[in-house]
C-alpha positions in Angstrom: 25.9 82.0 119.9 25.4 80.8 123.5 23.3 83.6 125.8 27.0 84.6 127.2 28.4 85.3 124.2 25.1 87.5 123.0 25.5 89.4 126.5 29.1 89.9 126.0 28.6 91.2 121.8 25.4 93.5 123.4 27.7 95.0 125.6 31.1 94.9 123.5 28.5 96.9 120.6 27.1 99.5 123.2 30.5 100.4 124.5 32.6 100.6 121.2 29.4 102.1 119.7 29.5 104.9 121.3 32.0 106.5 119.5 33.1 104.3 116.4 36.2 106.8 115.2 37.8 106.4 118.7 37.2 102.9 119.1 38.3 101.1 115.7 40.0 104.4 114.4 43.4 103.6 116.1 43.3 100.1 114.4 43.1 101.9 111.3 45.7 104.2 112.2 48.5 101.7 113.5 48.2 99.3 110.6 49.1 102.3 108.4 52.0 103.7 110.2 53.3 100.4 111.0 53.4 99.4 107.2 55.2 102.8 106.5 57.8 102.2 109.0 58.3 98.2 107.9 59.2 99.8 104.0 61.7 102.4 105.6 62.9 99.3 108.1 63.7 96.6 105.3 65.5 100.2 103.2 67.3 100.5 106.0 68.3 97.2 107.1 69.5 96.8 103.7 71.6 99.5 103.6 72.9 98.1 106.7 73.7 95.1 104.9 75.8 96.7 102.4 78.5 98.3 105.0 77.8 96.6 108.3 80.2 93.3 107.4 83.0 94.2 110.0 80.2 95.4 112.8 81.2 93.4 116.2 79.2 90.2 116.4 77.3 92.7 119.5 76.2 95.0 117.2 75.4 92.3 114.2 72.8 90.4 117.1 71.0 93.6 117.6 70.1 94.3 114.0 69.2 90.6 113.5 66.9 90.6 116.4 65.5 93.8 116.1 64.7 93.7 112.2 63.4 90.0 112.8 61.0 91.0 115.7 60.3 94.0 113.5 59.0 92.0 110.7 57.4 89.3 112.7 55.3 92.0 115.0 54.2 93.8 111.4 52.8 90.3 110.1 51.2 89.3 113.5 49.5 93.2 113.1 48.3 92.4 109.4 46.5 88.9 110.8 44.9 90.8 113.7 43.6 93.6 111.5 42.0 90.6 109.4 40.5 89.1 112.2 39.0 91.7 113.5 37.6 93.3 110.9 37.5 91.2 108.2 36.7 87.6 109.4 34.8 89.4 112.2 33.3 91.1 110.1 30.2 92.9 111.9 30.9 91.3 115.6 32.2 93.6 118.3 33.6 91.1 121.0 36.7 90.7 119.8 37.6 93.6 120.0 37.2 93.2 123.8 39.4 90.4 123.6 42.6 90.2 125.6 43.8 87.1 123.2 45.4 89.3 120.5 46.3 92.8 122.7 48.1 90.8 125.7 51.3 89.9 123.3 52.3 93.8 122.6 53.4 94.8 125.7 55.9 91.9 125.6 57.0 92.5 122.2 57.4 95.8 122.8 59.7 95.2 126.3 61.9 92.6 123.8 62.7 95.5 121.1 63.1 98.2 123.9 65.8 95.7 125.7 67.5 95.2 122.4 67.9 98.8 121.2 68.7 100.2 124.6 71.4 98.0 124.6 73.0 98.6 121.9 73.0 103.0 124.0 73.8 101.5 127.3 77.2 100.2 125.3 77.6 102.7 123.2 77.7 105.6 126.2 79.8 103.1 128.4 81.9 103.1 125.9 82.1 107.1 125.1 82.6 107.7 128.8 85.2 105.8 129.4 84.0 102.3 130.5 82.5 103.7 133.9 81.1 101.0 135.9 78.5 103.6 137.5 76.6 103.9 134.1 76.1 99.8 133.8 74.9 100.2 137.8 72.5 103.1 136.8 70.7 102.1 133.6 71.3 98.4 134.0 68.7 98.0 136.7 66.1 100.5 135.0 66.2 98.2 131.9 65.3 95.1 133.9 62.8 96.4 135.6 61.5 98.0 132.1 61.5 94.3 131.0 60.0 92.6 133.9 57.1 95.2 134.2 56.2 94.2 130.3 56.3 90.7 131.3 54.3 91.5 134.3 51.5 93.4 131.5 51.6 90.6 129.7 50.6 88.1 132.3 48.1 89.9 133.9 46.3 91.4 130.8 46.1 87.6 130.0 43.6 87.4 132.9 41.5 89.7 132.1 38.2 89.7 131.0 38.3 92.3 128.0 40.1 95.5 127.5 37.5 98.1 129.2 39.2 96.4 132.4 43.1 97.5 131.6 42.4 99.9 134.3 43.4 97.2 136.7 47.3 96.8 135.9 47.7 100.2 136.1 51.0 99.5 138.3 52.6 97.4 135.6 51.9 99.6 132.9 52.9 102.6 134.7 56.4 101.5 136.0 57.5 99.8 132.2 56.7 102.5 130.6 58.0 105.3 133.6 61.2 103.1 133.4 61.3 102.9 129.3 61.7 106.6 129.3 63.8 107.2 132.3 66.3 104.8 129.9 66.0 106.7 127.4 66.5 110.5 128.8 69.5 108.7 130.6 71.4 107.3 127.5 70.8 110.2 125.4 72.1 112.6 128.1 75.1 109.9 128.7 75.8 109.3 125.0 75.7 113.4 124.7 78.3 114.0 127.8 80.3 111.4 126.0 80.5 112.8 122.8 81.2 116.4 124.0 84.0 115.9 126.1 85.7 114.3 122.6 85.8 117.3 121.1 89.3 118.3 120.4 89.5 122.1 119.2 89.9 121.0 115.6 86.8 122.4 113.5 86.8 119.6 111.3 86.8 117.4 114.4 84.0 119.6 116.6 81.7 119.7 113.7 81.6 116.0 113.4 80.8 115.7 117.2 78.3 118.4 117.1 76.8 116.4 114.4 76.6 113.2 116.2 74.9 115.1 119.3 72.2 116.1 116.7 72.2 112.5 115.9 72.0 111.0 118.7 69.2 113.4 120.5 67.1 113.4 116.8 66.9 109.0 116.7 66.3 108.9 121.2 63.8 111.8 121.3 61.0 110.0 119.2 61.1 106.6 121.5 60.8 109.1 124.4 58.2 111.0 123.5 55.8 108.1 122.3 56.6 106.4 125.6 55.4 110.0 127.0 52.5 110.3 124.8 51.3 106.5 126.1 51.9 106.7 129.7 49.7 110.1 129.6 47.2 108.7 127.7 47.1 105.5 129.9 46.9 107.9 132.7 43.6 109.6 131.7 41.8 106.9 130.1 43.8 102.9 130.7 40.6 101.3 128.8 40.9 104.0 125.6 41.8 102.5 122.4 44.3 104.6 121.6 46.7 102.6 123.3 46.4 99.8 121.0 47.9 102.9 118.4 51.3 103.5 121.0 52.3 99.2 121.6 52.0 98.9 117.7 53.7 101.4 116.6 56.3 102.4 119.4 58.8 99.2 119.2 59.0 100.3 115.2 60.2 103.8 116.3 62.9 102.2 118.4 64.2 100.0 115.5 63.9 102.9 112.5 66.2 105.1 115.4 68.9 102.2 115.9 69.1 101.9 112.3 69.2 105.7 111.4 72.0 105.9 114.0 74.0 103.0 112.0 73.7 103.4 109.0 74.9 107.5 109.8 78.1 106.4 110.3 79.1 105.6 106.9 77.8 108.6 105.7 79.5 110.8 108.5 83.0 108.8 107.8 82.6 109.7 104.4 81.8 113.2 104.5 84.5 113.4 106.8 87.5 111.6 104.8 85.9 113.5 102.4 86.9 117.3 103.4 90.4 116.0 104.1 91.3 114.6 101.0 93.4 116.3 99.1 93.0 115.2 95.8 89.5 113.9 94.3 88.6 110.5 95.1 91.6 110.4 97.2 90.8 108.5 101.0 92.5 109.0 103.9 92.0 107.5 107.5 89.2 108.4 109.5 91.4 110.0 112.3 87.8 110.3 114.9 87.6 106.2 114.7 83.7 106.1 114.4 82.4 103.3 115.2 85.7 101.9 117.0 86.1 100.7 120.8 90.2 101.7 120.3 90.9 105.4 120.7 92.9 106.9 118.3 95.2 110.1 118.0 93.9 113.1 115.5 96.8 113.7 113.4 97.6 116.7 110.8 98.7 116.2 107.5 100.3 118.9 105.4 101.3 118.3 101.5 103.5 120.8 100.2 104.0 121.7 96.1 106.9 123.8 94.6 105.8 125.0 90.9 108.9 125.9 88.7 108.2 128.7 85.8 110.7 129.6 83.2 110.3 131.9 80.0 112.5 133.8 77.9 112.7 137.5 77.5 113.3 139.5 74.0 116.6 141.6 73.6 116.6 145.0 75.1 116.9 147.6 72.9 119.1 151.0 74.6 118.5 154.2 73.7 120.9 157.0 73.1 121.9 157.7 77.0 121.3 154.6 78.0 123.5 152.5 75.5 126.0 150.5 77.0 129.8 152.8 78.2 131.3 151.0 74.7 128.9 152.1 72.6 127.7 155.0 74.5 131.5 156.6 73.9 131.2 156.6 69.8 128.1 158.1 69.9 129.2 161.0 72.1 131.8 161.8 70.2 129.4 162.5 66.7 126.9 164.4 69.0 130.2 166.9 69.9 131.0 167.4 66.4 127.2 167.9 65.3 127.0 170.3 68.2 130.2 172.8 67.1 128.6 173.2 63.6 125.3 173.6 64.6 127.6 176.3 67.0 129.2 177.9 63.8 125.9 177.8 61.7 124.3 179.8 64.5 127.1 182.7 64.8 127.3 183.5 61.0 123.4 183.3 60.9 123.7 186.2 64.2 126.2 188.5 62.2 124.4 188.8 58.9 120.8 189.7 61.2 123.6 192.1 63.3 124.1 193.6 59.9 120.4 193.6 58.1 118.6 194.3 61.6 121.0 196.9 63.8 120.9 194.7 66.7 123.7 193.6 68.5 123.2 189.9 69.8 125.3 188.6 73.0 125.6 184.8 73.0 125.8 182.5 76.1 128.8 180.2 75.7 126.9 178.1 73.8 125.7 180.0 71.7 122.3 177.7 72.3 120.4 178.4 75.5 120.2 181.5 75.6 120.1 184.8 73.4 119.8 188.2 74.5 118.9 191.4 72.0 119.6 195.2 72.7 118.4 197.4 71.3 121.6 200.1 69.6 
């Protein structure tokens, strides 16, 4: 090692020394969370796959890009975590380096650009194509872009990391602009959505839902960006900001995917509360997904049930038998009453006799009997 190279380790070792948890901790740290978030990213990317076939050749560009960067800034991670500390095993100047740290901020700026336009479309769209949206966020984003570039070129001439500190200007406007995006497309995309709500419940829910959506996969991006420029702010030469470029342009891509692949299951659950029938599909009247508008329309299925039975013959009684029958029968209840009439006089003249009473009958002879006393 030539005396240069011993000055720059002595001085690499007393400065990352210092505190070993904050200096290679965030290495540690980034290579973790960025393997986590390449498994859900290939889970996602293939579920993609399975229902994304009639996605707009837009949208298909996107996922290609974004899950190929992905993949290819997850590999390049893995080889400079071996570097450093395996092959470099015991050697402190590379971490100083500005060889393998110089190419995130440009990676980064390439995923943003993809994912944010994939929102910038997508709330141009959902507000009615207005031009002033493309004039607003269109100019943030390439300025986003050429301030990453700009990183990436002057981190290049740097010495080693301790002197970040000196692009301060580039680092500050691509990641103020990053986040500016980002509040913008949410708050567009969530305008959008609301004013399609069309006093249907069915209909309201869904867009309520998409709202949710759409803040829950923007608000992560926004806050990392947040979380970086802040920690930029206090200390630019801290290596915690090796932690933010690794892991933020993953965060964007997990958040583009969430928000595609929720379509299927939010057309599903949808067609599913207005079938009528099990497994019976019906057209997705909101047209997720779709650039053409399309009318909500009402369908009503009506079903007329038929019962028939049979009931038992009635049987009548005495005074409620039918006026043919009920004749007859009136007739025998006269004569039964005129010798139950008879029976009852002689039976009232014999006790006249035995007894001494005198008995006055009703007219009847049946209702009512009155004794005196003689």
């Amino acid at each position: 090692m030539s005396d240069a190279g011993a000055a720059t380790e002595k001085a690499a070792k007393a400065l990352l020394g210092a505190d070993p948890g904050l200096s290679f901790g965030p290495y540690i740290m980034c290579l973790f969370f960025d393997a986590t978030m390449l498994g859900i990213m290939l889970v996602q990317f293939a579920s993609w796959w399975s229902y994304g076939e009639n996605d707009r050749v837009f949208v298909k560009v996107i996922v290609y890009a974004s899950a190929l960067l992905g993949l290819t800034m997850s590999i390049y991670s893995a080889v400079m975590e071996m570097h450093l500390f395996a092959f470099g095993f015991g050697v402190y100047a590379p971490f100083e380096s500005v060889d393998w740290l110089g190419w995130w901020p440009l990676l980064d700026g390439i995923v943003a650009t993809f994912v944010q336009a994939f929102y910038v479309d997508r709330a141009y769209r959902l507000n009615g194509k207005n031009p002033v949206i493309l004039v607003f966020v269109v100019p943030l984003m390439v300025a986003s872009f050429g301030a990453a570039l700009g990183t990436k070129i002057k981190f290049s001439l740097l010495t080693s990391e301790s002197q970040a500190a000196a692009i301060d200007i580039f680092v500050e406007v691509w990641l103020g602009c990053s986040m500016a995006i980002d509040v913008a497309i949410t708050s567009l995309v969530g305008w959008g959505l609301y004013k399609s709500k069309t006093g249907w419940s069915e209909t309201d829910r869904l867009v309520k839902r998409l709202i949710l959506l759409s803040v829950e996969t923007q608000l992560p991006p926004t806050l990392f960006l947040l979380g970086f420029l802040i920690e930029y702010i206090i200390n630019p030469s801290s290596m915690m900001g090796v932690f933010f470029e690794v892991v933020i342009s993953k965060v964007y891509i997990l958040g583009f995917f969430a928000v595609l692949n929720s379509r299927y299951r939010l057309r599903r659950d949808f067609e599913g509360a207005h079938s009528s029938e099990p497994g019976e599909r019906k057209t997705n009247t909101f047209g997720l997904g779709s650039a053409r508008p399309q009318q909500a329309t009402v369908q009503i299925r009506t079903e007329t049930y038929t019962e028939s039975f049979q009931l038992p013959p009635t049987t009548y009684g005495l005074n409620r038998a039918p006026p043919a029958r009920r004749a007859g029968a009136d007739a025998d209840a006269d004569a039964d009453l005129g010798d139950l009439v008879e029976g009852a006089d002689s039976e009232a003249g014999s006790i006249d006799k035995e007894v001494g009473l005198e008995i006055n009958h009703s007219r009847t002879g049946l209702n009512r009997v009155r004794y005196d006393m003689v």
